[in-house]
C-alpha positions as CSV (number, residue, x, y, z in Angstrom):
1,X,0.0,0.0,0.0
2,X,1.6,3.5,-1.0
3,X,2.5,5.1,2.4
4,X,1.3,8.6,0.6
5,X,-1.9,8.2,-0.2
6,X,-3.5,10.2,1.9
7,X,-1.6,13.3,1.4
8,X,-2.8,14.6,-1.8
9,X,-5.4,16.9,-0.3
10,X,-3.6,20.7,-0.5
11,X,-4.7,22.6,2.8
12,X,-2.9,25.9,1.6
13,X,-6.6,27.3,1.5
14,X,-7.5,25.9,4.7
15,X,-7.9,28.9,7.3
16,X,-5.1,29.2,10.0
17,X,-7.2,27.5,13.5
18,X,-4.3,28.0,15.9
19,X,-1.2,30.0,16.0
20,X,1.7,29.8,17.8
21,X,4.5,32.7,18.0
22,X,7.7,32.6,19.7
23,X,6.6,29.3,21.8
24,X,9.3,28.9,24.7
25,X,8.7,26.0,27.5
26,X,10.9,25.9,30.3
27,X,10.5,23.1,33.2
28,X,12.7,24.1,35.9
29,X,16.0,25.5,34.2
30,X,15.3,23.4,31.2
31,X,15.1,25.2,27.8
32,X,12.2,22.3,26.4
33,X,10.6,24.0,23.7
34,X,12.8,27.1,21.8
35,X,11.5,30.3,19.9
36,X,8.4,27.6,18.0
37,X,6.0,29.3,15.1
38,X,3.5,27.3,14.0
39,X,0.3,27.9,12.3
40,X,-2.0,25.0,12.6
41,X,-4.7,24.5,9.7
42,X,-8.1,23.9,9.9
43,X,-10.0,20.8,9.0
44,X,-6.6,19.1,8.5
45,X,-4.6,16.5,9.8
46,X,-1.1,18.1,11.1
47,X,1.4,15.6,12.5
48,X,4.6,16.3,15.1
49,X,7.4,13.9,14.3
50,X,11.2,14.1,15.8
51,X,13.3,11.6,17.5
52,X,12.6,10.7,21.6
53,X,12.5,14.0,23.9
54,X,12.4,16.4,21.2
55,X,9.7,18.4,22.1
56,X,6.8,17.5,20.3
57,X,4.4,16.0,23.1
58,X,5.6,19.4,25.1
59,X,4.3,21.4,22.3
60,X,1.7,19.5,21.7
61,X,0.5,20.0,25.7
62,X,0.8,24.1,25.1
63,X,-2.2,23.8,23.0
64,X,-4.8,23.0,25.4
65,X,-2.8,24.5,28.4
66,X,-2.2,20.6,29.9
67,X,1.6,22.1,31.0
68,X,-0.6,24.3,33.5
69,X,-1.0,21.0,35.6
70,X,3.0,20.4,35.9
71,X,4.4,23.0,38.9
72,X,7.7,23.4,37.6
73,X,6.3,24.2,33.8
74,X,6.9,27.7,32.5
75,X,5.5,28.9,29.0
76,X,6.3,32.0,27.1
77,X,5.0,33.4,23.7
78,X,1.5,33.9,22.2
79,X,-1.1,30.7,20.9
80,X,-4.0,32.0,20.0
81,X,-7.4,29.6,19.0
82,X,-9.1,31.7,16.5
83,X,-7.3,34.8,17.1
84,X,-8.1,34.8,21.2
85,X,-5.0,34.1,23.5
86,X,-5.5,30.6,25.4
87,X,-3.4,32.0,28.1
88,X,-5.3,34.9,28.5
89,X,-6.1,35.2,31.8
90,X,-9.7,35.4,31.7
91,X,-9.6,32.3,29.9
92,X,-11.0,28.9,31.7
93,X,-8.6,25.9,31.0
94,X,-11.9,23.7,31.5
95,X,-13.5,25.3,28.8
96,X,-10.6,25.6,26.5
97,X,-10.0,22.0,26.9
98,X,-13.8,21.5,25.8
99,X,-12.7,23.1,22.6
100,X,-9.2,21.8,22.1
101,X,-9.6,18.2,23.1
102,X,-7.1,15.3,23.7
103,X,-6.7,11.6,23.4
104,X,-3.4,10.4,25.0
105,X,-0.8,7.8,24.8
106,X,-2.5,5.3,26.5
107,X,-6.3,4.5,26.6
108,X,-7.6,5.9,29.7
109,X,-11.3,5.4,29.9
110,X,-12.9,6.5,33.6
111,X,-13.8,3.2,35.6
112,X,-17.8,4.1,34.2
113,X,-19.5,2.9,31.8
114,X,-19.3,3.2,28.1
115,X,-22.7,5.8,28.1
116,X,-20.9,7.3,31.2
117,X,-17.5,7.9,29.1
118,X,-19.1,9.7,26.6
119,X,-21.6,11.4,28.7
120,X,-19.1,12.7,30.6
121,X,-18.3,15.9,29.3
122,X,-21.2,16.9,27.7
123,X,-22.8,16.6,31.2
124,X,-20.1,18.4,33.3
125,X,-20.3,21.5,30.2
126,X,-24.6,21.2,30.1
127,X,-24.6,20.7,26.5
128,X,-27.5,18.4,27.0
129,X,-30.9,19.6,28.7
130,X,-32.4,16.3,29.1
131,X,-31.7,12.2,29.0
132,X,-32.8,12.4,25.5
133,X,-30.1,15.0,24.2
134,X,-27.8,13.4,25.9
135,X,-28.5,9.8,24.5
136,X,-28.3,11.5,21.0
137,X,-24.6,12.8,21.8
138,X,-23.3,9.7,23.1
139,X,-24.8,7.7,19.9
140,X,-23.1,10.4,17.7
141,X,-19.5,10.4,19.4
142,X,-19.4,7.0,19.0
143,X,-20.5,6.9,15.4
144,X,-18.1,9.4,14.8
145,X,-15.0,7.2,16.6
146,X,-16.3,4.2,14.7
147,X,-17.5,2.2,17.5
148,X,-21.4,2.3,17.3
149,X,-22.5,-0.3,16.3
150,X,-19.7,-2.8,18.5
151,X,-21.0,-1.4,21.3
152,X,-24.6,-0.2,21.4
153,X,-26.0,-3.4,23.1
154,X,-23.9,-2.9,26.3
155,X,-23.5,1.0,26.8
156,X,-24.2,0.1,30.5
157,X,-20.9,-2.6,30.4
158,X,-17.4,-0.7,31.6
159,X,-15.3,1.1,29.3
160,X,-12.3,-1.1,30.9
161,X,-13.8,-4.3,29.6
162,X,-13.2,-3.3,25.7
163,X,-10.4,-4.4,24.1
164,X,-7.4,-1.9,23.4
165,X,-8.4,-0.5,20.4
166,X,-12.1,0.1,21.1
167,X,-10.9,1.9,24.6
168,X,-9.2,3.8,22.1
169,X,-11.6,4.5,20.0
170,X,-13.9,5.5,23.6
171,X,-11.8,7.8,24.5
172,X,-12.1,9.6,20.8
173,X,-15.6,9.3,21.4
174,X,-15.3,10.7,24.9
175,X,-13.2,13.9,23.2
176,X,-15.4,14.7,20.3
177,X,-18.6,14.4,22.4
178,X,-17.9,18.3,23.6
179,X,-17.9,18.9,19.8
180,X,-14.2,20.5,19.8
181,X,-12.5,22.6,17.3
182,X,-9.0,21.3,17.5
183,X,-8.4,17.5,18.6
184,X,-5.3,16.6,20.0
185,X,-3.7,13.0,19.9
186,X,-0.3,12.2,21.7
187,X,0.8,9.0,20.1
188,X,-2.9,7.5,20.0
189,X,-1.7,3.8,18.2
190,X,1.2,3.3,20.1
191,X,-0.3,1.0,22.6
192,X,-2.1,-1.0,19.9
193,X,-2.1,-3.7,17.5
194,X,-2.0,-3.3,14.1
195,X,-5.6,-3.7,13.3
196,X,-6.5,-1.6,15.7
197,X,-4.0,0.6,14.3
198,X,-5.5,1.2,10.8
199,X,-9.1,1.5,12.2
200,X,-7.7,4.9,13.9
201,X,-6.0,6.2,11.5
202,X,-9.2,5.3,9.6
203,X,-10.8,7.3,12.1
204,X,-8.5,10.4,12.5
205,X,-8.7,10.5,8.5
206,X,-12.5,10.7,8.7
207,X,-12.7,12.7,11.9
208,X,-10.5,15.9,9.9
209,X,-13.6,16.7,7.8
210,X,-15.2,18.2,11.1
211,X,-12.1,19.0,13.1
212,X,-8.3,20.5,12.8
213,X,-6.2,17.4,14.4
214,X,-2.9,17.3,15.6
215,X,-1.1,14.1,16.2
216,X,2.4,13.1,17.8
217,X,3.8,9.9,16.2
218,X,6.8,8.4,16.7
219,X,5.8,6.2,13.1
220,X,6.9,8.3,10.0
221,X,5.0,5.6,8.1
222,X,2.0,6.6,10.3
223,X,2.8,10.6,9.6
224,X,2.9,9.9,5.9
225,X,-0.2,8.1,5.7
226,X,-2.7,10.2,7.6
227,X,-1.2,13.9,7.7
228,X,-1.2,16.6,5.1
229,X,1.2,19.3,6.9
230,X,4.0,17.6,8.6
231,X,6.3,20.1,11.3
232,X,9.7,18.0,12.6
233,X,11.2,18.9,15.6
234,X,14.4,18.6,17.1
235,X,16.1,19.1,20.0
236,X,13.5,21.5,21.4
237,X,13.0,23.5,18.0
238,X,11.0,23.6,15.3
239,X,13.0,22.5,12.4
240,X,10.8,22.1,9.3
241,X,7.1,22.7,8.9
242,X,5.3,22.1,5.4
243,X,2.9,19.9,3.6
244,X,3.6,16.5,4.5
245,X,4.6,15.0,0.9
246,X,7.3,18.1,1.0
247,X,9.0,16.5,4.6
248,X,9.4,13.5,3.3
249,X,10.2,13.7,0.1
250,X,11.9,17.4,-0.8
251,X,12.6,18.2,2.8
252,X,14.5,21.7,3.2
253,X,17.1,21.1,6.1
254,X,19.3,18.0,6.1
255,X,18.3,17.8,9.8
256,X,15.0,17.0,8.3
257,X,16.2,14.8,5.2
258,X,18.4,12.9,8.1
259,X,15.0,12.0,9.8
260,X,13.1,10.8,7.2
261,X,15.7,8.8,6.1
262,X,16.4,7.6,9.1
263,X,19.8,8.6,9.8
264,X,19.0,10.2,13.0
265,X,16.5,9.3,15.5
């Protein structure tokens, strides 16, 4: 299967969702994140890549203000979501995470149910008025995250007793039920099999039509396959950001070209 096939899309008319300016993260005396400019397209699949410790799942963490919850964390610069700075403060990190959501490394369903998952947020942000608004979320997150019709005979069973991928797959659900504007995913496959792997990408290709998503991968493979804009960082910085077919195959800095051909890593 050609690794690039889903890059063909061009998202150079796509409308800038986030932007980042002069991005610095410090935790403690360490320099993590140097000087980073990003802007991050709407409806389009971005992707992070860069060797172990480079920065990316920091950055990533800047854009839904989850570095607030580490003491030592410091951040400098300006990221704004739709022109309004996220670390205004005025602005509500519980809310912003409602719009900027995230799926993490791991799958980390709550010890509820499936319904209870889902229902979760919508319930804690009162985006549902009744049992009946609410029953129509949950049923759309998890036909949006692909998992419908495996599950909708046992919503009342715990999200623990799915298997990997589907607890996966819940915790998409679980994200997109506050109907974000930016979805986040740090390394969302790298707990599962392979099968389970393609049904997310499957997913996060279908899932860019209604949402800007940023994912970390460690899998260039992965990048190639479900990103169009690809930014590689290194060492803390921001190295290379463009459309993804250009990283990988006319990259502009031979830090880059080194990555991707894996000569460094």
């Amino acid at each position: 299967m050609n690794d690039m096939r889903r890059t063909e899309p061009t998202v150079t008319e796509n409308t800038t969702k986030m932007q980042a300016r002069k991005v610095q993260v410090y935790y403690g005396d360490n320099h993590a994140i140097k000087d980073v400019d990003v802007d991050i397209a709407d409806k389009t699949v971005t992707a992070f890549i860069g060797p172990s410790g480079c920065g990316k799942s920091t950055f990533l963490r800047c854009l839904n203000r989850m570095n607030d919850t580490i003491d030592i964390a410091r951040i400098e610069g300006d990221i704004r979501l739709d022109g309004e700075d996220i670390y205004d403060p005025k602005v509500d990190p519980v809310q912003l995470r409602a719009k900027v959501g995230m799926v993490f490394q791991k799958p980390n369903p709550f010890p509820k149910s499936i319904f209870d998952n889902v229902a979760y947020g919508p319930r804690i942000h009162g985006l549902a008025r009744n049992k009946a608004e609410l029953d129509v979320i949950v049923e759309k997150s998890l036909r949006r995250a692909a998992l419908w019709d495996e599950v909708k005979d046992r919503l009342d069973a715990a999200g623990t007793s799915l298997s990997g991928g589907q607890q996966q797959r819940l915790c998409i659900a679980r994200a997109v039920a506050t109907n974000p504007e930016v979805l986040l995913m740090d390394e969302p496959c790298s707990a599962l099999d392979p099968i389970a792997t393609a049904q997310v990408e499957e997913l996060i290709d279908d899932l860019r039509s209604r949402f800007s998503v940023v994912i970390v991968t460690h899998s260039m493979q992965q990048a190639a396959r479900v990103s169009q804009k690809t930014a590689f960082f290194h060492l803390g910085e921001l190295v290379e950001y463009d459309d993804t077919s250009n990283i990988f195959t006319n990259p502009k800095d031979s830090r880059t070209e080194s990555y991707v051909t894996g000569r460094i890593g």
